[in-house]
N, CA, C and O of each residue as an XYZ file, in Angstrom:
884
protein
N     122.983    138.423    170.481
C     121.951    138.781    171.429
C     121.924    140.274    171.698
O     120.851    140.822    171.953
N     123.290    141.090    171.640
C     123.306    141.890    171.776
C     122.136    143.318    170.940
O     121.526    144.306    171.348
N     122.315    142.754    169.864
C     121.593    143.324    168.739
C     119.879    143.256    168.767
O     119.212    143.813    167.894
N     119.307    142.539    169.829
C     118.123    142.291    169.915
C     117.589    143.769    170.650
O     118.254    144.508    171.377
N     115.423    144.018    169.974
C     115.520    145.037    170.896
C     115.911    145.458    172.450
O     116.243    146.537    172.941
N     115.695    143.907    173.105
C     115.594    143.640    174.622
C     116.321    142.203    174.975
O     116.009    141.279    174.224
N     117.122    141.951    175.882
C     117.378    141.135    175.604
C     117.813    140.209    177.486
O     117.639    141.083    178.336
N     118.228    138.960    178.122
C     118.132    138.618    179.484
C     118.324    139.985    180.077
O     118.874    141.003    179.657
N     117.595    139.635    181.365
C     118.369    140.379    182.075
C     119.868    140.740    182.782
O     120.430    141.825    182.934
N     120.293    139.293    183.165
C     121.541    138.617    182.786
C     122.556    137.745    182.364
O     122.889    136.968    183.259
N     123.142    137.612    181.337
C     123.755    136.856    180.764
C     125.078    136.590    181.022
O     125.889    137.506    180.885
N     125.397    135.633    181.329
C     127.026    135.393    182.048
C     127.824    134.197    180.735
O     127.127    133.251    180.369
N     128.891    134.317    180.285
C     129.511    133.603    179.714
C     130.370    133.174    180.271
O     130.767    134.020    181.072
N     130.952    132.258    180.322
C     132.017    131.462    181.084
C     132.782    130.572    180.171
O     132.253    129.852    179.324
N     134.375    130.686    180.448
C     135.238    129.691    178.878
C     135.213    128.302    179.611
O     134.475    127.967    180.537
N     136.130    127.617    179.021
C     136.000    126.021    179.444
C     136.709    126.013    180.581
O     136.321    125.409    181.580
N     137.906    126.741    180.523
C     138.028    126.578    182.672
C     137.432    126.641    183.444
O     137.415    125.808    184.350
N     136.667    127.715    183.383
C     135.451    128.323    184.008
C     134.748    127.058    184.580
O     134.718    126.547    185.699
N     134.222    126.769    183.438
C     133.107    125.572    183.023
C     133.926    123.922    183.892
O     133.154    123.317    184.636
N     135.122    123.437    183.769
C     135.749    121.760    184.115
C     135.684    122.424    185.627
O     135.320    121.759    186.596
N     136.094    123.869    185.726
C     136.230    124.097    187.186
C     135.182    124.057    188.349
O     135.467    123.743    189.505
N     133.763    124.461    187.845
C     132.403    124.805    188.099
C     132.327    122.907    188.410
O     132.315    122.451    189.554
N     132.275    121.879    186.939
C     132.183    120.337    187.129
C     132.926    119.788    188.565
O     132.367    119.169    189.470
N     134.436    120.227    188.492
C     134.876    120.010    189.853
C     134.364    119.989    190.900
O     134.355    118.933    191.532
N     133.773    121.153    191.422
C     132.746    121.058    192.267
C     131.377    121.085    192.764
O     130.726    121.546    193.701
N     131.237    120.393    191.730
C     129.470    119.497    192.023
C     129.863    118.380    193.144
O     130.820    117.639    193.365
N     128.296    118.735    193.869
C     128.689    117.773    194.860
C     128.886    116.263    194.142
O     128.730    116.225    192.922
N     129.204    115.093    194.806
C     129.434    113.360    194.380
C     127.544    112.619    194.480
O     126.739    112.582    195.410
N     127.487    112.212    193.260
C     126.255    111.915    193.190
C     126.092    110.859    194.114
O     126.952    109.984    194.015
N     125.046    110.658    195.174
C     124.920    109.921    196.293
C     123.448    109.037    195.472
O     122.584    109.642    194.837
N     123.469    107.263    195.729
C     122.420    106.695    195.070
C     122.904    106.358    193.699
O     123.349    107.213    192.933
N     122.796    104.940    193.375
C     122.713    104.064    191.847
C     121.552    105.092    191.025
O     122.143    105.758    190.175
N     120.588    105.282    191.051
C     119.955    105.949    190.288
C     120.621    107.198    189.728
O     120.848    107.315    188.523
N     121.037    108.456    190.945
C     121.216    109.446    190.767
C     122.536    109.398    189.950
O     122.671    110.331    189.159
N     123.581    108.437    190.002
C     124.719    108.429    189.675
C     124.242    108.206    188.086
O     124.331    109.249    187.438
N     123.761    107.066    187.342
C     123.063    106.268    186.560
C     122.754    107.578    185.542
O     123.200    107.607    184.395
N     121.963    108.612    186.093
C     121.269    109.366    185.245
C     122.334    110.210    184.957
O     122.499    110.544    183.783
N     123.263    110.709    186.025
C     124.242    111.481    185.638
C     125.077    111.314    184.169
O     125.389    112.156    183.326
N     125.285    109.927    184.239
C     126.687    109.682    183.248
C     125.491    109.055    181.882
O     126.073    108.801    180.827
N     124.207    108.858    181.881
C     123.317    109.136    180.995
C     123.661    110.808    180.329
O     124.031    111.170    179.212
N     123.485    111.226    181.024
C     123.508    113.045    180.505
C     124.539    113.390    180.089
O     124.509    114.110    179.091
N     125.787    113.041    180.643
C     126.853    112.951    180.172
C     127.002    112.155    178.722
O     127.571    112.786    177.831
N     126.623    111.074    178.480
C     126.569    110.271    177.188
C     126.131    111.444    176.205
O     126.749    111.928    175.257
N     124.679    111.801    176.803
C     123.794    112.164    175.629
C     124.726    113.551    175.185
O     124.526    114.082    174.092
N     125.681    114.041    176.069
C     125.997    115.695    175.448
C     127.288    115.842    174.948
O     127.822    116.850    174.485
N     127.947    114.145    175.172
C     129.123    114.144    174.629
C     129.223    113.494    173.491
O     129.971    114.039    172.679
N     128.702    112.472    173.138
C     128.519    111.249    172.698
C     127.360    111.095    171.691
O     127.472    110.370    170.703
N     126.471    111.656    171.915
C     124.996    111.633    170.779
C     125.209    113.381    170.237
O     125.633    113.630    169.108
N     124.878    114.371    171.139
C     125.330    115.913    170.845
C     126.499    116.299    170.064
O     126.379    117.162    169.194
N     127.379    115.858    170.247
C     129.221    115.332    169.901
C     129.907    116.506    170.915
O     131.138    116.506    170.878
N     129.274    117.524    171.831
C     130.122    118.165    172.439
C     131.662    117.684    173.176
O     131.790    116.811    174.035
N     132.579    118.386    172.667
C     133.925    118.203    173.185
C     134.126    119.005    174.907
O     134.162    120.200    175.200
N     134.204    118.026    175.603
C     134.478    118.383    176.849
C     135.677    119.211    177.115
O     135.802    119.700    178.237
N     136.708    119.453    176.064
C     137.803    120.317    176.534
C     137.503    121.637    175.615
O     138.389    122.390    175.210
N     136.293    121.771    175.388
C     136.193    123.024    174.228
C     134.784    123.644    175.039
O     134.474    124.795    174.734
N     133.909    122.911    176.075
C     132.025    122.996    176.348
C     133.064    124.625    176.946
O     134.195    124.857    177.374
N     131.757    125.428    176.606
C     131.581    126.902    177.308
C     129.944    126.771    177.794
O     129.165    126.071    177.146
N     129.582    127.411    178.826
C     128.328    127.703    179.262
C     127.804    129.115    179.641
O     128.627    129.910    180.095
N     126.497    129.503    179.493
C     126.256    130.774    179.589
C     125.231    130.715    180.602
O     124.795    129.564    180.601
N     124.733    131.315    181.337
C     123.450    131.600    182.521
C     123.266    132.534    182.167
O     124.064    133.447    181.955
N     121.505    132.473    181.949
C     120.828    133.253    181.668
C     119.880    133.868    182.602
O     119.241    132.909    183.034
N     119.424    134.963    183.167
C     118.135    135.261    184.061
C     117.259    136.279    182.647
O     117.688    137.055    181.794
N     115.979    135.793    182.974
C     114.765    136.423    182.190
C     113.880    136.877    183.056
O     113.424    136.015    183.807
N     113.387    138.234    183.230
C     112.562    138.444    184.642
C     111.630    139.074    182.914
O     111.920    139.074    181.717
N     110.329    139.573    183.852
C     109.143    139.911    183.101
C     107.724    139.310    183.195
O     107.895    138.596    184.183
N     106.470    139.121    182.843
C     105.249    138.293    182.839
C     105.541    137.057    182.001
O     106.553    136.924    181.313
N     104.967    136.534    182.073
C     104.833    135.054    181.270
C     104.569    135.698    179.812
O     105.104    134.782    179.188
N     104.312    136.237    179.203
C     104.283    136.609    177.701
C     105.849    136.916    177.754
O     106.715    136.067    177.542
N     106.058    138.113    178.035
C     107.605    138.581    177.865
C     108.538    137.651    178.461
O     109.544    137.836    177.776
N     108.816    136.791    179.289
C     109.760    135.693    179.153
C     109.654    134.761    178.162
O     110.656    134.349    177.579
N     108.242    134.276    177.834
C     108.208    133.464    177.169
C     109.055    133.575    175.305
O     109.875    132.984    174.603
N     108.039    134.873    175.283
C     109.168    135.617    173.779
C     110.626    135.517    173.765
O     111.325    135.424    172.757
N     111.028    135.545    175.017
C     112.608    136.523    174.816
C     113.224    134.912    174.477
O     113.810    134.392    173.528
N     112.562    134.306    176.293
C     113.856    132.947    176.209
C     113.696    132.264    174.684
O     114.666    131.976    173.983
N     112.225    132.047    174.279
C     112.279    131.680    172.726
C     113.448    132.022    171.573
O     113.976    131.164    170.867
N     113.776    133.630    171.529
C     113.866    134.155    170.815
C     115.809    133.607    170.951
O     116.519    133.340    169.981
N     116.277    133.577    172.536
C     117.248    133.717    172.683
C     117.758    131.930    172.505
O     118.877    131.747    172.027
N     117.301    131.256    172.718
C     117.335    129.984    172.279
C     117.061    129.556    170.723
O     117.227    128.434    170.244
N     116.711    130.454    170.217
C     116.576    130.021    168.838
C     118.053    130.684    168.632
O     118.882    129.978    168.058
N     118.370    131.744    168.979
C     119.907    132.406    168.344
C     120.969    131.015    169.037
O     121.787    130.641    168.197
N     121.035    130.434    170.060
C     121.877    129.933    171.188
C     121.822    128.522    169.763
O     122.791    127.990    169.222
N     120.335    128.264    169.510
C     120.713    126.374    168.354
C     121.483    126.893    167.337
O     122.581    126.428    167.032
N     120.787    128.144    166.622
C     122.318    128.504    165.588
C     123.370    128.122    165.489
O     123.843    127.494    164.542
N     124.131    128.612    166.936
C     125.512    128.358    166.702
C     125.878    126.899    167.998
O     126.736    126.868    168.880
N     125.014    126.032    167.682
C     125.242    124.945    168.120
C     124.810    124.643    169.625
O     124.854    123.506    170.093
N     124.370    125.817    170.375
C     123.911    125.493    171.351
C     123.121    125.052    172.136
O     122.043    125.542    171.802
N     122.952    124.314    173.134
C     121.876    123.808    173.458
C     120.955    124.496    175.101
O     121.524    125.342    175.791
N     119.658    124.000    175.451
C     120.042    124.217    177.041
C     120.027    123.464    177.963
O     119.295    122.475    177.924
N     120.856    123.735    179.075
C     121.380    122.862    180.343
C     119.887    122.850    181.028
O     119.701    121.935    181.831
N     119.019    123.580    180.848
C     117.620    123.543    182.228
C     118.269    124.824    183.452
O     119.309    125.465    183.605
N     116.924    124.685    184.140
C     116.958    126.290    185.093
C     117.875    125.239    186.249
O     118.316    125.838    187.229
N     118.078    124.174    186.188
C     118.877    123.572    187.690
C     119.968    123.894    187.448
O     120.635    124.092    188.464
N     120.842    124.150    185.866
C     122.173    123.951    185.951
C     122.435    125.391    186.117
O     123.316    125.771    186.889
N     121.497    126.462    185.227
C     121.067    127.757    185.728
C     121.906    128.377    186.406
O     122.923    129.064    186.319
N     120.796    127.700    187.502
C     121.110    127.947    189.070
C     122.241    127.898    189.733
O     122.812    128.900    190.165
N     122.717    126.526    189.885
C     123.672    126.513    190.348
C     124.597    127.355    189.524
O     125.249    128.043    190.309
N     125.017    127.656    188.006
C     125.845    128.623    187.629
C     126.365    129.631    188.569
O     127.533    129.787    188.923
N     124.886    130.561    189.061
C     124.411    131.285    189.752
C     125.379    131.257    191.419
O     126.161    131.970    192.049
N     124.896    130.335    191.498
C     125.390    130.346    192.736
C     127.033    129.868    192.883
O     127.576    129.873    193.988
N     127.635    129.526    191.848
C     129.051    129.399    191.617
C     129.672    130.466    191.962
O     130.532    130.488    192.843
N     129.134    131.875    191.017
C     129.689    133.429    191.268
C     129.770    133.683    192.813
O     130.662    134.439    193.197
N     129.039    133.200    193.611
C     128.636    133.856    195.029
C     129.624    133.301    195.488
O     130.151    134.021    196.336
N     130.420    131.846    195.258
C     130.989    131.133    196.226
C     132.575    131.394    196.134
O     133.392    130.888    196.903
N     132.882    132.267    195.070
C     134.246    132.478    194.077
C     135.090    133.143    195.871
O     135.930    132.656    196.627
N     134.327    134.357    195.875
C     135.437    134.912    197.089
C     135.876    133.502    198.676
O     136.819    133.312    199.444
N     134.965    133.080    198.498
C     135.650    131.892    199.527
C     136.340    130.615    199.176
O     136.923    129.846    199.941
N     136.139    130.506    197.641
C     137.105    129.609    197.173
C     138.153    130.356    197.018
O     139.183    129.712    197.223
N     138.380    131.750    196.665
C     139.371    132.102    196.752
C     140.385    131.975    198.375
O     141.527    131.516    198.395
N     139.915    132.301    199.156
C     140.280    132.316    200.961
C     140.695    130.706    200.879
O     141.897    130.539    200.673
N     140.108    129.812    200.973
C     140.087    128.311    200.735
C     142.104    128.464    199.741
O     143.132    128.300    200.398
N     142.122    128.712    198.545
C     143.027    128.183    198.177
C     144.245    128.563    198.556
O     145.273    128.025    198.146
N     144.183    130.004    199.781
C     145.612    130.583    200.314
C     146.151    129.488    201.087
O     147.251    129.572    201.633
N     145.463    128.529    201.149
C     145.553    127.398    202.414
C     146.435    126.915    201.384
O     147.303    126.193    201.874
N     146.479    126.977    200.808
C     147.531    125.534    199.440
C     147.946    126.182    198.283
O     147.914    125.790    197.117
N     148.589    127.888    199.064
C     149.834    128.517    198.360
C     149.228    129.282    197.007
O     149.964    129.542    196.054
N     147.993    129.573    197.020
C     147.356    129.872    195.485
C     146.917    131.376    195.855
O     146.252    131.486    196.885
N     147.189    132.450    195.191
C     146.853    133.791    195.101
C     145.609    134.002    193.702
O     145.855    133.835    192.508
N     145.013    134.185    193.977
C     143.699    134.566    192.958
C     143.215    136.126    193.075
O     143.384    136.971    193.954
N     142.546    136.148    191.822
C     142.583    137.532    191.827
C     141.672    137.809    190.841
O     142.184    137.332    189.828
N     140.194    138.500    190.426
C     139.584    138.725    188.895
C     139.708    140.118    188.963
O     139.627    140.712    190.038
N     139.982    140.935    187.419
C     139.726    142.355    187.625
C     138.835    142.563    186.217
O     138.945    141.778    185.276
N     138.164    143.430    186.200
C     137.252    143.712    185.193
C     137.688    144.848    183.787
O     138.606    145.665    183.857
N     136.809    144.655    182.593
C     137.135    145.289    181.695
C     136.289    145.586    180.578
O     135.403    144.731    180.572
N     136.138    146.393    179.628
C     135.253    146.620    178.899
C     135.547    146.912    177.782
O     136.431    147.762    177.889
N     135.308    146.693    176.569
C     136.012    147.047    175.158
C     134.780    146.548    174.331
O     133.923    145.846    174.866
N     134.698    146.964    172.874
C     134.041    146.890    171.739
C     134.375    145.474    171.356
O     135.398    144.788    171.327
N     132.639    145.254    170.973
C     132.468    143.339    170.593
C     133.548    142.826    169.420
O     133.691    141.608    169.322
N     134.470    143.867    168.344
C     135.369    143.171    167.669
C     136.384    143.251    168.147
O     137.355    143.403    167.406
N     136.518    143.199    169.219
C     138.132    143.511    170.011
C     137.997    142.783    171.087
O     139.061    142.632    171.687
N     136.600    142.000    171.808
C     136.775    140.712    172.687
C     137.560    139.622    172.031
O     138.503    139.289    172.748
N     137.494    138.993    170.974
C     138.140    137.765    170.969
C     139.899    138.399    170.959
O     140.492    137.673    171.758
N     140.730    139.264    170.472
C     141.784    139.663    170.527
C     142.067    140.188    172.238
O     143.238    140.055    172.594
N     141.456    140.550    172.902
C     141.498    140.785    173.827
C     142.387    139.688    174.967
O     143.464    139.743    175.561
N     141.024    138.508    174.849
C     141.026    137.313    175.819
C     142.158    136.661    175.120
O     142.680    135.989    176.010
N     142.981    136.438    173.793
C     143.700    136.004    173.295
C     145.370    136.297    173.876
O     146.260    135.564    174.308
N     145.233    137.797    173.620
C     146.502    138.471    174.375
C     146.989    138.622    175.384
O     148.216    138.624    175.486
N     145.954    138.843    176.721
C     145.897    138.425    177.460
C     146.274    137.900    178.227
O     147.043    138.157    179.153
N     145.611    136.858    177.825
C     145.949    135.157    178.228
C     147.818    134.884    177.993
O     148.588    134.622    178.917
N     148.122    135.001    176.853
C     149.605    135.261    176.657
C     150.309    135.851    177.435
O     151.200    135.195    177.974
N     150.202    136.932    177.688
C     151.072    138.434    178.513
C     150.966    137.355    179.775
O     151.917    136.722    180.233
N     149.641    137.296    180.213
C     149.577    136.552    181.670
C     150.354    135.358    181.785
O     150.392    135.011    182.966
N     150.933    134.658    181.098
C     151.510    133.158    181.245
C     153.182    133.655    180.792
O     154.120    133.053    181.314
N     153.425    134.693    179.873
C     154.601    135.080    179.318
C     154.916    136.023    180.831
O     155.938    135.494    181.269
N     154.643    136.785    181.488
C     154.891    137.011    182.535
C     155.139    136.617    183.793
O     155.897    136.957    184.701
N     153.856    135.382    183.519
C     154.354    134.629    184.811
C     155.774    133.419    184.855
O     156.371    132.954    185.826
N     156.000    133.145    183.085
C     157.305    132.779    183.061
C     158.109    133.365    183.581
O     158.694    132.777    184.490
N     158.473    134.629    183.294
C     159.608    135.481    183.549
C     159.871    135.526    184.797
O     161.031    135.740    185.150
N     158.779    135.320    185.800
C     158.935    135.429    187.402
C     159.128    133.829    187.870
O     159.433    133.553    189.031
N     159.012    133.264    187.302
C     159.735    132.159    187.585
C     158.282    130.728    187.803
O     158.336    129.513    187.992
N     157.493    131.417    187.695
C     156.473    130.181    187.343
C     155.968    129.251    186.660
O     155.205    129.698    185.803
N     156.067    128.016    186.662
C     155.481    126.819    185.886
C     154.544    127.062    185.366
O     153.918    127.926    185.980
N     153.861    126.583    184.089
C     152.682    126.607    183.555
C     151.309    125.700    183.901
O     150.168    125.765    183.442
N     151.874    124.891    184.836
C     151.128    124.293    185.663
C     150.754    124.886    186.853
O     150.038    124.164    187.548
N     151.032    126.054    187.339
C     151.055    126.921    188.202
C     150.720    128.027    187.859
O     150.782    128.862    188.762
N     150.247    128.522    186.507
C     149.787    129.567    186.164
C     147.747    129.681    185.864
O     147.390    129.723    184.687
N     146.863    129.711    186.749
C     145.787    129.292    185.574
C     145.131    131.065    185.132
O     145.296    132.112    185.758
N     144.256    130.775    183.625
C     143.955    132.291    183.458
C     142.388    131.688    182.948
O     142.298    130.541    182.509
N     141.538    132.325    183.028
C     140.417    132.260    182.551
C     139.276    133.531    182.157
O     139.653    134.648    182.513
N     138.492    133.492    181.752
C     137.252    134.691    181.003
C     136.021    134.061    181.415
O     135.596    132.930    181.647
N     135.627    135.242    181.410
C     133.505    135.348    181.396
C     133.259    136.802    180.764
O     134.127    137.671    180.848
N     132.239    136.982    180.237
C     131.827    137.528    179.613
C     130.645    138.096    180.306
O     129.767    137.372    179.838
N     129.891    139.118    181.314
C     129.041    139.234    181.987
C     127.901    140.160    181.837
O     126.736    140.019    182.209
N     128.776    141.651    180.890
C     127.043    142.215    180.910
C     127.802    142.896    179.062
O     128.829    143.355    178.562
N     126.516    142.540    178.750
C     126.515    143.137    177.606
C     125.741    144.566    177.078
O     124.795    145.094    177.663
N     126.297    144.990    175.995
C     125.654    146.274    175.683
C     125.934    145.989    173.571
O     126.719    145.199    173.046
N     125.230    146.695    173.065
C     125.345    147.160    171.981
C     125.994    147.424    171.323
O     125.744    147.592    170.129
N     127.373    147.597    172.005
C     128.698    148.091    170.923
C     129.332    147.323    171.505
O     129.966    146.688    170.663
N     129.705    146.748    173.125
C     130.415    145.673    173.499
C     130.219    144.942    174.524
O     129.105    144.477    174.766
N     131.263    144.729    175.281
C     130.921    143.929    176.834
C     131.447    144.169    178.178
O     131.988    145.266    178.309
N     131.431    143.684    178.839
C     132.216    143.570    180.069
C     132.702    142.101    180.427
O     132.029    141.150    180.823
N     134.069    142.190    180.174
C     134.947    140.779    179.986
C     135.448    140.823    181.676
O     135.949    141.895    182.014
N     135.393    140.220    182.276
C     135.872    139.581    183.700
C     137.523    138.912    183.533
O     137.491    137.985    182.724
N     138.228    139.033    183.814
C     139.577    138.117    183.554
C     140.362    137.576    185.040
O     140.927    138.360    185.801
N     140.275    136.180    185.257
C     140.739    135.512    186.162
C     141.746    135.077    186.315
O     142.084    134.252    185.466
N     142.485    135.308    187.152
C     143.913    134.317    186.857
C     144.144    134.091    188.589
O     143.439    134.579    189.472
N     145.411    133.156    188.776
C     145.602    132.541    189.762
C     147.044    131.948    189.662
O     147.318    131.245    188.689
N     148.167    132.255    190.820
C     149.435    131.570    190.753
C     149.721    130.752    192.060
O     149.434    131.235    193.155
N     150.230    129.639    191.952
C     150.490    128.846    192.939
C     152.170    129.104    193.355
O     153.162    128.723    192.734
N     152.107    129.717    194.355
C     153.262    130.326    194.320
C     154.225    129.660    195.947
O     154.907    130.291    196.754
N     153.902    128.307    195.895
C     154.374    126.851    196.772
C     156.119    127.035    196.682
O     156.491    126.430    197.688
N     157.125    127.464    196.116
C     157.925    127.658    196.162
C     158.927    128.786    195.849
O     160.149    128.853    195.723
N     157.590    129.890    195.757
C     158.649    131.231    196.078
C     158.478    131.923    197.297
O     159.123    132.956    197.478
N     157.619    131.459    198.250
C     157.659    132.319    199.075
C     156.573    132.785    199.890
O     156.072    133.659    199.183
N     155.932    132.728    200.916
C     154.841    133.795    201.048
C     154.968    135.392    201.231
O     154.050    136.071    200.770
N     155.968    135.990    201.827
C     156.980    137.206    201.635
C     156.300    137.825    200.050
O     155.486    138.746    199.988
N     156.844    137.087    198.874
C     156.949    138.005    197.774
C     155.735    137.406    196.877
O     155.631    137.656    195.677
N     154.690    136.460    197.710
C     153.567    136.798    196.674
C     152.669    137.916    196.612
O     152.133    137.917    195.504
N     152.178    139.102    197.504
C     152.050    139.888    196.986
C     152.674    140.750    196.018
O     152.047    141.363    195.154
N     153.910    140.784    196.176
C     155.081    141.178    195.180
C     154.534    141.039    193.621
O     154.189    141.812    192.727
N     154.660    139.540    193.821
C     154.750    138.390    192.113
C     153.422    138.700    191.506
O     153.251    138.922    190.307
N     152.124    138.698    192.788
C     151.268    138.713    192.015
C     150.712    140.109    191.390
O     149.972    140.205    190.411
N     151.117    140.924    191.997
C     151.036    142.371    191.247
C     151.655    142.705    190.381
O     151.380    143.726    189.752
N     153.156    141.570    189.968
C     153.922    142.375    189.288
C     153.285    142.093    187.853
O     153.351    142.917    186.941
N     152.505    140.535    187.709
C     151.574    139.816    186.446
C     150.736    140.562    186.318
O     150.739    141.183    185.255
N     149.739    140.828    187.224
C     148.393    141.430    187.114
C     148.732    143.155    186.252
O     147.875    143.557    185.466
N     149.674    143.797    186.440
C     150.342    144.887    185.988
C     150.556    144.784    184.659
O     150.226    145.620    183.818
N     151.000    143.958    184.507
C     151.379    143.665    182.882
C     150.071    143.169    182.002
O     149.955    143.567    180.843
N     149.240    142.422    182.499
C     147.866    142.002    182.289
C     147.216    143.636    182.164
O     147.027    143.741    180.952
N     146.966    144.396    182.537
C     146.538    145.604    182.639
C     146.399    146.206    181.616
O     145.437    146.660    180.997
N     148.511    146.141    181.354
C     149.045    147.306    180.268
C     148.694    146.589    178.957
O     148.918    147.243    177.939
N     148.036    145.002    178.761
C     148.103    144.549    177.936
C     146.492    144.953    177.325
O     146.185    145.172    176.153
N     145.600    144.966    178.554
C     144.144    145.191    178.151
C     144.056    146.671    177.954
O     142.932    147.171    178.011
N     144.951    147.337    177.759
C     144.717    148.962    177.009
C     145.288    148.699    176.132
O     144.667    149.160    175.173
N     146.715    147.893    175.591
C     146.638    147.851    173.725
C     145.385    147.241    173.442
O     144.846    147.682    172.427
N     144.818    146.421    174.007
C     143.665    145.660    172.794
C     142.605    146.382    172.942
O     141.495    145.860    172.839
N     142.774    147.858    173.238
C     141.713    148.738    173.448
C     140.445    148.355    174.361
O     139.310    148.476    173.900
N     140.645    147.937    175.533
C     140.045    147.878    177.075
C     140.056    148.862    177.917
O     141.004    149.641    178.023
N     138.960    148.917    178.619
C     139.372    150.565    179.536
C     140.364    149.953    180.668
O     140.965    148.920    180.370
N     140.530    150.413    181.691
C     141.111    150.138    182.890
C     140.605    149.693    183.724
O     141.199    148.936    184.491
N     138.931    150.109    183.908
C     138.050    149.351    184.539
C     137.047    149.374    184.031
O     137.027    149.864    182.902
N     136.041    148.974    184.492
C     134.493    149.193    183.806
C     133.334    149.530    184.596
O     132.546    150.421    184.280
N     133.201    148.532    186.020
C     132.003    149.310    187.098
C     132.789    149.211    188.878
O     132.197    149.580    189.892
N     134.267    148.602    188.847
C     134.627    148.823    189.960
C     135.915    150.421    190.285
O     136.646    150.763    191.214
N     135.586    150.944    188.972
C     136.225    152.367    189.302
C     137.810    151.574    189.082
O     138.180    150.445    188.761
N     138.698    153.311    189.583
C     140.019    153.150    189.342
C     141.009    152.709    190.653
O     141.813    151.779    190.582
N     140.791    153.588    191.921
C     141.179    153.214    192.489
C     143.076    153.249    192.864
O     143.808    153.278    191.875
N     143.702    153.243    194.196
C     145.300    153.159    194.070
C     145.691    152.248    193.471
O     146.749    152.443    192.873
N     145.086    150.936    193.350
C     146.266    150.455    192.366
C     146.099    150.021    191.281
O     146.796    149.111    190.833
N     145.096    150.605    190.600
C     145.424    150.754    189.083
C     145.445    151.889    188.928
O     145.653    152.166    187.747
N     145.295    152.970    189.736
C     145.779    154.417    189.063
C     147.467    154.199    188.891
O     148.085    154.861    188.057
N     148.367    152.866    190.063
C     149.682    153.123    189.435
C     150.221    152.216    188.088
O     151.320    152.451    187.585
């Protein structure tokens, strides 16, 4: 998409955590019908589509412009999206995507209640150095949070992918430690000491330090 002359206005990628986590909280379908159609849709995207539910990624798209120029683009961008197997969810699932991002900082507040430190910091690097990126990453972040003494059931890490450009992107990186038995004292400690190493890891895979929230005290240390 990147490569197009023009292309959404915004495009959000999200990996499969992202995505089972987003399912989590849909509201509980209320009504035999409403329920009925649900696990219909579900059939058709698992089951007829063959999508693998531990692999689905989703993207939200916004297209602003007149009815000619949306009409071109979303065309254009849906014909690239069946290529590589994709399909679309409709402007409802859209939406709510949409409104997932808005709700992140109070799910975050929500999970201090039940010992969980969360945290996203941003990053930017050239489109052949995203998939090595989110790969390494992801490693450093779980190989670190071993070392401090955390379960892997207690570690989660996740990606989105949010604004794109021509030579690369802006990768989002999430992570989160449940830190129920070390302490409340040394989770600021623990969780800076991961996020640090996560850092030093996104400048080998050639990432800047930040991308639009600046540098700031504590990643200048």
């Amino acid at each position: 998409m990147s490569k197009l002359p023009s292309y959404p206005t915004s495009c959000r990628l999200i990996d499969n955590v992202q995505f089972l986590f987003g399912q989590s909280l849909k509201p509980e379908e209320k009504g035999m019908l409403a329920e009925l159609i649900n696990k219909i849709k579900t059939y058709y995207v698992v089951n007829i589509k063959g999508y693998d539910p531990t692999k689905l990624v989703a993207c939200t798209l916004l297209f602003e412009g007149n009815t000619d120029e949306v009409d071109k683009l979303s065309k254009k961008t849906y014909e690239i999206a069946s290529k590589y197997y994709g399909m679309s969810g409709g402007a409802d699932n859209g939406i709510k995507g949409y409104v997932a991002t808005f709700l992140i900082a109070y799910i975050r507040d929500l999970g201090c209640d039940f010992y969980v430190a969360a945290e996203t910091f941003e990053t930017s690097c050239p489109w052949s150095n995203v998939p090595k990126l989110c790969t390494n990453v992801r490693k450093r972040l779980l190989n670190e949070g071993f070392k401090q003494g955390f379960k892997e059931e207690h570690i989660l890490v996740s990606f989105r992918i949010t604004q794109l450009y021509e030579t690369g992107a802006c990768i989002y990186i999430i992570f989160t430690l449940n830190f129920y038995d070390k302490g409340i004292d040394k989770a600021a400690y623990l969780h800076e000491t991961v996020e640090h190493a996560a850092r030093e890891e996104v400048l080998a895979c050639g990432g800047s330090l930040s991308h639009h929230h600046g540098i700031g005290k504590l990643r200048k240390s």
